[in-house]
VEXDREN-2710 file (C-alpha; in Angstrom, 1 decimal):
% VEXDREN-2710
k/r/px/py/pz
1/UNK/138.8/-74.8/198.7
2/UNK/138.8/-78.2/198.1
3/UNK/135.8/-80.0/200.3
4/UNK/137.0/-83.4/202.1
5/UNK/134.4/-86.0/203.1
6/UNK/135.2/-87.8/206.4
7/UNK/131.1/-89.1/206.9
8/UNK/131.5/-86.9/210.4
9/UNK/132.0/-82.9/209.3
10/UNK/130.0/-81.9/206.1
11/UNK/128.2/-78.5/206.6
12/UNK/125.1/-76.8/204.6
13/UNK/127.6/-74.6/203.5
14/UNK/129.4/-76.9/202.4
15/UNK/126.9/-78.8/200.2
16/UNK/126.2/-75.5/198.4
17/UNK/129.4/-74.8/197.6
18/UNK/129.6/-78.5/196.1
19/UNK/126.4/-78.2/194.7
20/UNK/125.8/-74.9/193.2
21/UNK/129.9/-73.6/193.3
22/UNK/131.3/-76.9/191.5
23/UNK/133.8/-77.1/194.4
24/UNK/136.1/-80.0/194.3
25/UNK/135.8/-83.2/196.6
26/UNK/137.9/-85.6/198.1
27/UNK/138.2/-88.5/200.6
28/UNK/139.8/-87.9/203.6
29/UNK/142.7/-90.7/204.5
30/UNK/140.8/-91.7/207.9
31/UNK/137.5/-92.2/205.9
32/UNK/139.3/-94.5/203.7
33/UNK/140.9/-96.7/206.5
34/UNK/137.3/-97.1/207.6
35/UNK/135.9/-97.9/204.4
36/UNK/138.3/-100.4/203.5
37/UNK/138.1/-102.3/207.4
38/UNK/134.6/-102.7/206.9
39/UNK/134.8/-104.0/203.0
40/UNK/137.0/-106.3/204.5
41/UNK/133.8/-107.3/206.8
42/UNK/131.7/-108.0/204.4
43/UNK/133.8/-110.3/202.4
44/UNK/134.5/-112.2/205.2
45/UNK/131.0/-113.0/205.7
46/UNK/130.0/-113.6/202.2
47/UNK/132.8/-115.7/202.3
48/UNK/131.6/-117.9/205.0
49/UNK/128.1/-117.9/203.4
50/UNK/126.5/-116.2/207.0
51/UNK/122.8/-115.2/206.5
52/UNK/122.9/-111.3/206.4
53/UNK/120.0/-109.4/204.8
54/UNK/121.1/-107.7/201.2
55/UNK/124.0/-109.7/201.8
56/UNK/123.3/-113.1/201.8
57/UNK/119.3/-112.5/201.1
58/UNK/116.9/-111.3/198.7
59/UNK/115.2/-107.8/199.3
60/UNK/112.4/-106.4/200.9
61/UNK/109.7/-109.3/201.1
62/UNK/112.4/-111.2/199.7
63/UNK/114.5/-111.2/202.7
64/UNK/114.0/-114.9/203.6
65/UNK/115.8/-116.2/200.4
66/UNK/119.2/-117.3/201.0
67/UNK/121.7/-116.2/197.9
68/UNK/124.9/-117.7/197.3
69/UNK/128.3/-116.0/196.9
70/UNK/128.3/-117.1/193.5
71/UNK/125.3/-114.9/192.7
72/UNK/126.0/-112.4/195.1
73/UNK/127.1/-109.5/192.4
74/UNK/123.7/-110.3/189.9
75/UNK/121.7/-109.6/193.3
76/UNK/123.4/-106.0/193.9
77/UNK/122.8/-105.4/190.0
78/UNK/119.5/-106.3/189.3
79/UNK/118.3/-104.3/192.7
80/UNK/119.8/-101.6/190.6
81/UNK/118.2/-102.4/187.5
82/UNK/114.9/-103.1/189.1
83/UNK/115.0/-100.5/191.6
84/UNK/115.1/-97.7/188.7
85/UNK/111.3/-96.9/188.0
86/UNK/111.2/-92.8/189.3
87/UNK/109.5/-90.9/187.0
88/UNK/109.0/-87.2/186.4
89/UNK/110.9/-84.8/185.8
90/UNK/114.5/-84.9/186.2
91/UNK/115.9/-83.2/189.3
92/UNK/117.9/-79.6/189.1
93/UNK/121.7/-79.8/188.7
94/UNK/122.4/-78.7/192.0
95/UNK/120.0/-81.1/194.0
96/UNK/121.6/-84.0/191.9
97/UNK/125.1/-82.6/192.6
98/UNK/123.9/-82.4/196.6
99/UNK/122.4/-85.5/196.1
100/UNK/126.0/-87.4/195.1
101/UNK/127.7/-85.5/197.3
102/UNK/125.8/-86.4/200.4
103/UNK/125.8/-90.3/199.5
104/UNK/129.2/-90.5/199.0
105/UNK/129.3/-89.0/202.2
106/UNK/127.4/-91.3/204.2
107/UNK/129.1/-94.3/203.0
108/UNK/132.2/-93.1/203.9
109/UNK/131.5/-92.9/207.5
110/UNK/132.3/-96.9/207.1
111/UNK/129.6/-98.6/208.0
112/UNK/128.1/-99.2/204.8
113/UNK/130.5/-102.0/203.2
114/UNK/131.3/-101.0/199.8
115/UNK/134.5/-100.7/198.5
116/UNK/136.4/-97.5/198.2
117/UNK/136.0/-97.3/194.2
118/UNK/132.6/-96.5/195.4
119/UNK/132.8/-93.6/196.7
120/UNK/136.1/-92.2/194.5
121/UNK/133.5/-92.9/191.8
122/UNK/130.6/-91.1/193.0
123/UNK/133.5/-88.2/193.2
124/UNK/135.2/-88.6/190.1
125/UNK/131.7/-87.9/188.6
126/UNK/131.1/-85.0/191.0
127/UNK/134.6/-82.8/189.9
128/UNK/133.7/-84.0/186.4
129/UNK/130.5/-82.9/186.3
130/UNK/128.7/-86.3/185.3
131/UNK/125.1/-85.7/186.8
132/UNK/122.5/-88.6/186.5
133/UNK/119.5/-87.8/185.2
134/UNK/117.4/-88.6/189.0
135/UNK/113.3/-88.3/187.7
136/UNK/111.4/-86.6/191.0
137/UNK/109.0/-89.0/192.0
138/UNK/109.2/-92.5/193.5
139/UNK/110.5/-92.4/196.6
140/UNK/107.8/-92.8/199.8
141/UNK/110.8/-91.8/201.9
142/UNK/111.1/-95.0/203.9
143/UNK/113.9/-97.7/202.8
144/UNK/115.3/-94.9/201.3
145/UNK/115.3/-92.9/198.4
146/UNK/115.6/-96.6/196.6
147/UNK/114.1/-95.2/192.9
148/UNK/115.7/-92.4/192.9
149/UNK/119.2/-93.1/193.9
150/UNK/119.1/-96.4/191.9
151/UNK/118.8/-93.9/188.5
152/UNK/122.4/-92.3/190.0
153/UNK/123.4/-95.6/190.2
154/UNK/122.7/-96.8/186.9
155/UNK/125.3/-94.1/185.5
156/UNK/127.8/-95.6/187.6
157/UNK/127.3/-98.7/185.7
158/UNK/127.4/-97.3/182.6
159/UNK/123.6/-97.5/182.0
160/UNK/120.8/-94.8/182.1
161/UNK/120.9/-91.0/181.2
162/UNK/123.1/-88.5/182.7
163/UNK/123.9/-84.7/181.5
164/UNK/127.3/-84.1/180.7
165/UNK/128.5/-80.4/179.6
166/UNK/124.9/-79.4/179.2
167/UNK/123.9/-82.1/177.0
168/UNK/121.4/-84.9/178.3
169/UNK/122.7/-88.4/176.7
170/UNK/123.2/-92.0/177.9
171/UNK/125.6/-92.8/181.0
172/UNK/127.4/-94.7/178.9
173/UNK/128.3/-91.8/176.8
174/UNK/128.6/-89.6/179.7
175/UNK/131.3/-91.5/181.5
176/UNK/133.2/-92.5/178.6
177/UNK/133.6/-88.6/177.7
178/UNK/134.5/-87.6/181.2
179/UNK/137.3/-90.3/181.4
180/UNK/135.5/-92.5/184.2
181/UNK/135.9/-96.2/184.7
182/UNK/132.1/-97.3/185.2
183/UNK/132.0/-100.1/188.4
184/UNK/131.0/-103.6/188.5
185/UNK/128.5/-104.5/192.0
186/UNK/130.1/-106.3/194.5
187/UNK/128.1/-107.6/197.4
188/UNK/126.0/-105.3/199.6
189/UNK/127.1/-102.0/197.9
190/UNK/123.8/-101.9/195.3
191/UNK/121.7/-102.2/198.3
192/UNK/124.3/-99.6/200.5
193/UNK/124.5/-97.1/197.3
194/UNK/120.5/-96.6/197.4
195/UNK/119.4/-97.2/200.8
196/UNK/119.1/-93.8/202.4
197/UNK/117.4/-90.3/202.8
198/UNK/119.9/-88.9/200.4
199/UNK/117.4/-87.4/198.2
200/UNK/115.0/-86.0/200.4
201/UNK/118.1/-84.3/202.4
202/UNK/119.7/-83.0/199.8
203/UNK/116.5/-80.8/198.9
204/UNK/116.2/-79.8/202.5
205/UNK/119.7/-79.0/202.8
206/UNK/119.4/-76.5/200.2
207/UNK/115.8/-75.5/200.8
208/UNK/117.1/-74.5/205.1
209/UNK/120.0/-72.0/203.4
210/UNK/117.9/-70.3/200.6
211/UNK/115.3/-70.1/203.3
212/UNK/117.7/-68.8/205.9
213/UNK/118.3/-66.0/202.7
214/UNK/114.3/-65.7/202.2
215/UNK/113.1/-65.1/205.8
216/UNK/116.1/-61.7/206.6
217/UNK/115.0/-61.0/203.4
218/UNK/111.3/-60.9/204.4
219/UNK/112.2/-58.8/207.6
220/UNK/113.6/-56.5/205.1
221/UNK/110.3/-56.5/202.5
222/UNK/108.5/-56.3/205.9
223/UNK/110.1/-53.1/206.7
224/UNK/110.0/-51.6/203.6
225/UNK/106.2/-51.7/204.4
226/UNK/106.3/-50.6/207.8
227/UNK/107.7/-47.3/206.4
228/UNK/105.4/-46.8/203.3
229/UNK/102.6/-47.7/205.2
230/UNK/103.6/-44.9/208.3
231/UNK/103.8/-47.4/211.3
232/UNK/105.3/-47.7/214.0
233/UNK/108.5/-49.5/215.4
234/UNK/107.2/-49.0/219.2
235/UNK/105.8/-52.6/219.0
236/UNK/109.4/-53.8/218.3
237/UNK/110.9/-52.5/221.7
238/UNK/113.4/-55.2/223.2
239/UNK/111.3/-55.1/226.4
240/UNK/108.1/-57.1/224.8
241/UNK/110.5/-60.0/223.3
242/UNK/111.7/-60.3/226.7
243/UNK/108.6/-60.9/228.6
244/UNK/107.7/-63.4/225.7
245/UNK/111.4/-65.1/225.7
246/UNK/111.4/-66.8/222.2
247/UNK/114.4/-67.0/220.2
248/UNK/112.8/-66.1/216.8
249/UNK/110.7/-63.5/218.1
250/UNK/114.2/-62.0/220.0
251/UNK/116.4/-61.9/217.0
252/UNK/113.5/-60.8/214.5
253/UNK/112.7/-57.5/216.6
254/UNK/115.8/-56.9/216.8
255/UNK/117.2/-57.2/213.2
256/UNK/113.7/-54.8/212.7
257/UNK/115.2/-52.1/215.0
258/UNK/118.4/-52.3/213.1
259/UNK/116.5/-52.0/209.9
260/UNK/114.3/-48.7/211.0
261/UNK/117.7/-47.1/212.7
262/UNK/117.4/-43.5/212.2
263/UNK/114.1/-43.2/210.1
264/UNK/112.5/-39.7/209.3
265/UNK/109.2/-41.2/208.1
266/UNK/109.1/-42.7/211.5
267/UNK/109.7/-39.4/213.1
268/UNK/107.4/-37.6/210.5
269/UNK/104.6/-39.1/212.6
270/UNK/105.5/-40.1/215.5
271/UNK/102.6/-37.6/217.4
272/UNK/100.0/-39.0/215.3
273/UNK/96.4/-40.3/216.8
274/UNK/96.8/-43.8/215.4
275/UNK/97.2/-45.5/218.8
276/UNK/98.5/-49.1/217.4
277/UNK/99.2/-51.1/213.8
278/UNK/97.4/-53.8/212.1
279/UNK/98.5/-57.3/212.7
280/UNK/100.7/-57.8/209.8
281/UNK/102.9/-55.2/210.8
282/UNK/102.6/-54.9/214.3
283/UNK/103.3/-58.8/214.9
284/UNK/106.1/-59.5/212.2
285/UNK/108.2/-60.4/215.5
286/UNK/105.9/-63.0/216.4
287/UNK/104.7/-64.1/212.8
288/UNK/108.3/-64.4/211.1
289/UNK/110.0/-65.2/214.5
290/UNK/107.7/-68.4/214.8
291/UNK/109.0/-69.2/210.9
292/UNK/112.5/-68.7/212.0
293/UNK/111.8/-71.1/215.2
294/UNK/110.4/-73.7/212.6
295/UNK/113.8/-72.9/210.3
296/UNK/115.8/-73.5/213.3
297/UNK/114.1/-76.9/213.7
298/UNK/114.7/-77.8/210.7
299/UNK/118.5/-77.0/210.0
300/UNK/119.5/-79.2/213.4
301/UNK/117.8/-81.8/212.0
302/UNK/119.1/-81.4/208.6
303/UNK/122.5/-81.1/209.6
304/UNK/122.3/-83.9/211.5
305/UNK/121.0/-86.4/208.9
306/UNK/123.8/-85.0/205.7
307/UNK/126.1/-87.1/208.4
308/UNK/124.4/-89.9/209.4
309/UNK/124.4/-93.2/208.1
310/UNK/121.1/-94.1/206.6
311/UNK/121.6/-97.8/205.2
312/UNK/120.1/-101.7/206.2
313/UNK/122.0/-103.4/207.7
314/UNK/124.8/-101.8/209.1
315/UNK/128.5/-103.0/209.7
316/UNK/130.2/-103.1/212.8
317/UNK/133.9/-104.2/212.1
318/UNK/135.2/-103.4/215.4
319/UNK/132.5/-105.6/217.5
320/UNK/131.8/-108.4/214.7
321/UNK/128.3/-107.2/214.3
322/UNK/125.8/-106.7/211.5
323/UNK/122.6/-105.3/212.9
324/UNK/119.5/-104.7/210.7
325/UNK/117.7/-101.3/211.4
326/UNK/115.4/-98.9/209.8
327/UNK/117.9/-95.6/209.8
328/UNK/117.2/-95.2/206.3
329/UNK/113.3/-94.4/207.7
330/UNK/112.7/-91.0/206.4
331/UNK/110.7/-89.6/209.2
332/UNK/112.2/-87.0/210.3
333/UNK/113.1/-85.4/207.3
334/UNK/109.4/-85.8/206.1
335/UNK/108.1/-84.1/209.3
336/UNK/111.0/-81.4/208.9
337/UNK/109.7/-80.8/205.0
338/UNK/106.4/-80.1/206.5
339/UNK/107.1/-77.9/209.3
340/UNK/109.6/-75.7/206.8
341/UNK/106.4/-75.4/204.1
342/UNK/103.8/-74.5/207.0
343/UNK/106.6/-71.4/208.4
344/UNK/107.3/-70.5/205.0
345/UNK/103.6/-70.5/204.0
346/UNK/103.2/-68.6/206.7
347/UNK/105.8/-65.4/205.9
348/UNK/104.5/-65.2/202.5
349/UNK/100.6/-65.3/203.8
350/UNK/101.3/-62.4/206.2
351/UNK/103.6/-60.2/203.2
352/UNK/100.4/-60.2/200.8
353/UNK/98.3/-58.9/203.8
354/UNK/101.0/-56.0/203.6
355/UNK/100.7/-56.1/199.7
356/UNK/97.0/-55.1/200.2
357/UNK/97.6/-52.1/202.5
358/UNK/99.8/-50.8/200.6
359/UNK/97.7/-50.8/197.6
360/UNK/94.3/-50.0/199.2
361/UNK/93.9/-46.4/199.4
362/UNK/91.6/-46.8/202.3
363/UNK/94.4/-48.5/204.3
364/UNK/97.1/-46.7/203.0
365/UNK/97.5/-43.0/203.3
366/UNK/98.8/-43.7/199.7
367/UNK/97.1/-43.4/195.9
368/UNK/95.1/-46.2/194.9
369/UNK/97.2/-49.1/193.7
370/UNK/100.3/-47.2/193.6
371/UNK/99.8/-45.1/190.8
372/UNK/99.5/-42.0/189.7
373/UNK/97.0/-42.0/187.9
374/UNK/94.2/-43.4/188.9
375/UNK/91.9/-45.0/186.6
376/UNK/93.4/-44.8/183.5
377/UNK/96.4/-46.8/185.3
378/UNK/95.7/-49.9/187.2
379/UNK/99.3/-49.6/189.1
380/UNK/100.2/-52.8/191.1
381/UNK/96.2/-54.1/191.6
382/UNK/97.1/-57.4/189.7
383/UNK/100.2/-57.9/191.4
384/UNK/98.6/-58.1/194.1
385/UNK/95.8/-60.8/192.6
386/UNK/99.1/-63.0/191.7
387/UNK/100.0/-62.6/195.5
388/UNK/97.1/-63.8/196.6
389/UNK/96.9/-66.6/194.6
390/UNK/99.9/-67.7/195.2
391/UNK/99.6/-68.0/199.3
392/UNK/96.1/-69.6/198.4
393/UNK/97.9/-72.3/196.6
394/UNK/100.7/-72.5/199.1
395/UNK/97.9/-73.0/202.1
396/UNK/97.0/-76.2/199.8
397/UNK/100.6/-77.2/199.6
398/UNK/101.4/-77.0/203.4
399/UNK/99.1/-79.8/204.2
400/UNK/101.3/-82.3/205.5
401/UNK/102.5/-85.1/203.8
402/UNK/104.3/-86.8/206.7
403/UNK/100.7/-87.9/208.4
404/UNK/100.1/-90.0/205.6
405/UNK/101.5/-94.1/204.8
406/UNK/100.7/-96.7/202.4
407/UNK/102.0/-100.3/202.8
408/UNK/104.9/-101.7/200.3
409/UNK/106.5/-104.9/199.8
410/UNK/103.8/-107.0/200.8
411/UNK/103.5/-105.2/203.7
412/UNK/107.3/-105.6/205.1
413/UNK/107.3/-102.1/204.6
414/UNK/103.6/-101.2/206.6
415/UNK/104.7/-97.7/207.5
416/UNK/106.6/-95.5/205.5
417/UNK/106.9/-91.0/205.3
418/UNK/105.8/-89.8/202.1
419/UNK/109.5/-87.8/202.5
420/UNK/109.5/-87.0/198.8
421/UNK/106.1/-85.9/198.9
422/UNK/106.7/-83.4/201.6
423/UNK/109.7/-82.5/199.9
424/UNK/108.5/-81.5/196.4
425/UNK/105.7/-79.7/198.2
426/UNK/108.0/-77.8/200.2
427/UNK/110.3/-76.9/197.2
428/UNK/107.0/-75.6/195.7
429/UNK/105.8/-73.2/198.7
430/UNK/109.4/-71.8/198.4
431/UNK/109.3/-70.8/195.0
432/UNK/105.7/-69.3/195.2
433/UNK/106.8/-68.0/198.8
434/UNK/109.8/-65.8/197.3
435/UNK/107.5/-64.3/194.6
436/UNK/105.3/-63.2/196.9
437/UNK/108.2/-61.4/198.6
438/UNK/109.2/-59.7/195.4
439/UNK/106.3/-58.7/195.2
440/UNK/106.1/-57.3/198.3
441/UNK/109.6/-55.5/197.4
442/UNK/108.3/-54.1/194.3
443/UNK/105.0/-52.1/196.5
444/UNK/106.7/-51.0/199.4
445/UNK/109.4/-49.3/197.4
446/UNK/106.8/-48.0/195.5
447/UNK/104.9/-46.6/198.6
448/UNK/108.3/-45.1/199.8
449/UNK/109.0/-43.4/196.8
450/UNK/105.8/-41.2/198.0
451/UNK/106.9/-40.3/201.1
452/UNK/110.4/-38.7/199.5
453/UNK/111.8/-36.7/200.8
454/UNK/111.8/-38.3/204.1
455/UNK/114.3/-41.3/204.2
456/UNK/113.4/-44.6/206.1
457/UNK/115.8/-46.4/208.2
458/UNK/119.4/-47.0/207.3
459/UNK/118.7/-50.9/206.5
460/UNK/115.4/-49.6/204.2
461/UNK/117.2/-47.3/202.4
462/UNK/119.5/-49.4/201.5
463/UNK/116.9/-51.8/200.1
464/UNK/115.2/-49.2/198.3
465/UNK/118.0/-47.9/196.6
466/UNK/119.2/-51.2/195.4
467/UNK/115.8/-52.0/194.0
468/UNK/115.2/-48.7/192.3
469/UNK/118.7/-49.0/190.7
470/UNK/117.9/-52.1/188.9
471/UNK/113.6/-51.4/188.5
472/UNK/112.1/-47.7/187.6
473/UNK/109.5/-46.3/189.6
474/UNK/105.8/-47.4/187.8
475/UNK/104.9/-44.1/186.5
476/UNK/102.8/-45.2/184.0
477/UNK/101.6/-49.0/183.2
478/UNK/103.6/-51.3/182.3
479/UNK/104.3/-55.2/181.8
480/UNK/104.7/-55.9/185.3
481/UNK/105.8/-59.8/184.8
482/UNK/109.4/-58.6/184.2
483/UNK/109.8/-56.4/187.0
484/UNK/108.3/-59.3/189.6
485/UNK/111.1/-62.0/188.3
486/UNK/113.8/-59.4/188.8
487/UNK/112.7/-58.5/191.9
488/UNK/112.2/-62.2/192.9
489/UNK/116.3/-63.3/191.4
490/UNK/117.4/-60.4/193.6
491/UNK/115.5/-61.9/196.8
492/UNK/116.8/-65.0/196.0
493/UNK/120.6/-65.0/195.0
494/UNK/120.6/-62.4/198.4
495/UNK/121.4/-59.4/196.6
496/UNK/119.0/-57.3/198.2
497/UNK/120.2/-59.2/201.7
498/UNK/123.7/-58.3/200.5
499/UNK/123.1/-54.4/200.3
500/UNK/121.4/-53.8/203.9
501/UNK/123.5/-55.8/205.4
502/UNK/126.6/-53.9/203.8
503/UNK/124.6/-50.7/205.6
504/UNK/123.4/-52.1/208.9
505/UNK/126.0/-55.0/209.3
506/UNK/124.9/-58.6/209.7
507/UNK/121.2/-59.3/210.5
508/UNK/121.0/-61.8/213.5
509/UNK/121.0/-65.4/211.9
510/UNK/119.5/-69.0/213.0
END
């Protein structure tokens, strides 16, 4: 299915399919009616030498230095040339690809002013698989992702590094090999082709759907516990989410029920004295319903932005206007960055709390550690140790970026939202959030391989089964690091998702 770009329709969905899938692109017809009215715009007012920032004018502190026409391209090239100082390490594949995908995007809504070459380049490069090497740091989130999306650019050109087939080489080489015609600036479109949020929402875009995967997964992990450990589902009953309405809360408790449906551990104890869970199991409605709250935040937001346009100025063919404006201000995607690390720090703080029940023997009902044989095995104990470590390091990472600034450009630029900051941060708290999860996977189907021969719930069986079929039960030590990133590559390519939901049907989304 080939994905068409009109600057109004683009989904999450489809970005990963781009992104990840190596789905084909192309313009839609409208788009490039659009496109092509407002290039028309611009020429007509370099023509009549009209003073237009980025047009007409230098840059940033810059702004008040008039350019001429015949100067106009050098401008749009050395912003390009200048512009590329990220450094770092280079960016993923699939956050570049998302990256290209989403700026070709935006400019084709048509208010940006480039020509339509643009964009079919961007794309060319896209179904040929020419990614730029991007370097990760740079951008402050504010006029854009300028240093980041200025080292796409430079491939365009025929300049700076891209990979091509696996192999990292100059963008010279790169396009020549894939069969692309590298562009030559026109006016406005160097300034148009890296002013924008681009970089910082093409990380969120795929950080809100592996997240969306992470948090039912958590539910599941969360469950998995709840059995081991012998509690209680009574504290998931539909009548306490509806005198405490929240959305996240609602559909939580209720993909929980689904999960538990039919369980004989449940029943095994139903008429015991314990009168009410800990926290971490008891309130996973309230604890990963506010994270799914937060996630629903986030992905309006998100999909809002991946179709917005994010450039200074913009073009207004229709009304003969050119306004200058501050939409490529990353604000809101900085703030959204934060509140997706804090919910996600959040669901992996509360799974390590169940990691320690289940191997504390005092909490438990179950043998030290998870093993056998205690003492001369030390089971999961350091697993645990790397769980903890990890949420300790993620309640460093959630502080929030987005409250801090720095003034730029001789202060033009007095405010700006760290978006990249927040971004890499949040990226990080994902990655240490979904090991603590597979962590979590690996004890609780531990601790319900003790309480065979009673099955859990239809959803937990399910999970147990699929991990034991790919992971042994730890009957005597072993190298655990192995067994913690196969866990974690099954929590996040959804595999483990995949299998309850194939028993229990679909959990409840966002």
């Amino acid at each position: 299915m080939r994905i068409i770009i009109d600057g109004e329709t683009l989904s999450i969905d489809d970005i990963v399919s781009v992104a990840r899938d190596f789905e084909t692109v192309g313009l839609s017809p409208d788009a490039r009616k659009k496109v092509m009215k407002c290039r028309e715009f611009v020429e007509s007012l370099v023509a009549s030498e009209k003073v237009v920032y980025g047009v007409t004018t230098g840059f940033g502190a810059f702004d008040g230095i008039f350019i001429s026409k015949e100067q106009s391209n050098k401008l749009q090239e050395n912003l390009i040339l200048s512009h590329s100082a990220a450094v770092g390490d280079p960016f993923p594949e699939d956050i570049v690809r998302a990256v290209m995908l989403l700026r070709a995007n935006s400019l084709s809504k048509g208010y940006s002013g480039v020509r339509v070459d643009i964009i079919e380049t961007l794309i060319h490069m896209l179904n040929c698989s020419v990614h730029p090497v991007i370097p990760e740091k740079g951008s402050l989130g504010a006029s854009g992702d300028l240093a980041n999306l200025a080292h796409m650019v430079l491939v365009m050109l025929g300049k700076g590094e891209a990979f091509y087939k696996g192999e990292r080489m100059s963008g010279k080489d790169a396009m020549e090999r894939a069969g692309i015609t590298v562009i030559k600036l026109s006016s406005k479109e160097g300034l148009a082709l890296i002013n924008g949020t681009q970089v910082i929402t093409a990380i969120a875009a795929l950080l809100v759907h592996d997240s969306q995967v992470l948090v039912k997964t958590s539910e599941i992990t969360a469950c998995m516990s709840l059995e081991a450990l012998k509690g209680t589902a009574r504290a998931f009953d539909e009548k306490i989410s509806m005198v405490r309405p929240h959305k996240g809360q609602i559909t939580c408790a209720d993909n929980l029920r689904r999960l538990t449906t039919d369980s004989e551990i449940m029943v095994s104890h139903r008429y015991d004295k314990k009168v009410q869970d800990a926290y971490s199991l008891r309130c996973i409605p309230q604890i990963i319903g506010a994270t799914r709250d937060a996630l629903t935040f986030v992905k309006e937001k998100v999909e809002i932005e991946i179709n917005s346009a994010t450039d200074n100025p913009l073009l207004f063919p229709d009304t003969d206007e050119v306004i200058s404006c501050g939409n490529f201000h990353g604000q809101i995607i900085a703030i959204s960055h934060d509140i997706l690390g804090i919910a996600l720090s959040e669901i992996a703080s509360v799974s390590e709390r169940r990691i320690e029940r289940l191997v504390n023997p005092y909490l438990s009902e179950l043998p030290a550690f998870l093993t056998e044989k205690e003492g001369l095995d030390s089971g999961y104990m350091v697993a645990q140790y790397t769980a903890a470590a990890l949420v300790s390091e993620n309640k460093v990472f959630a502080h929030p970026a987005s409250v801090d600034s720095i003034p730029t450009s001789a202060n033009k630029e007095d405010h700006v939202s760290m978006g990249m900051a927040a971004a890499l941060k949040a990226r990080k708290i994902f990655e240490n959030a979904s090991y603590v999860i597979a962590i979590e996977l690996l004890c609780s189907a531990q601790g319900l391989d003790f309480r065979k021969p009673l099955k859990a719930g239809a959803g937990v069986e399910a999970a147990h089964i699929k991990v034991r079929s790919e992971i042994p039960h730890l009957k005597d030590d072993r190298i655990l690091y192995p067994d913690i990133n196969k866990a974690r590559d099954m929590v996040i390519r959804g595999e483990v998702l995949s299998v309850v939901e194939n028993a229990v049907g679909e959990l409840a989304g966002f």
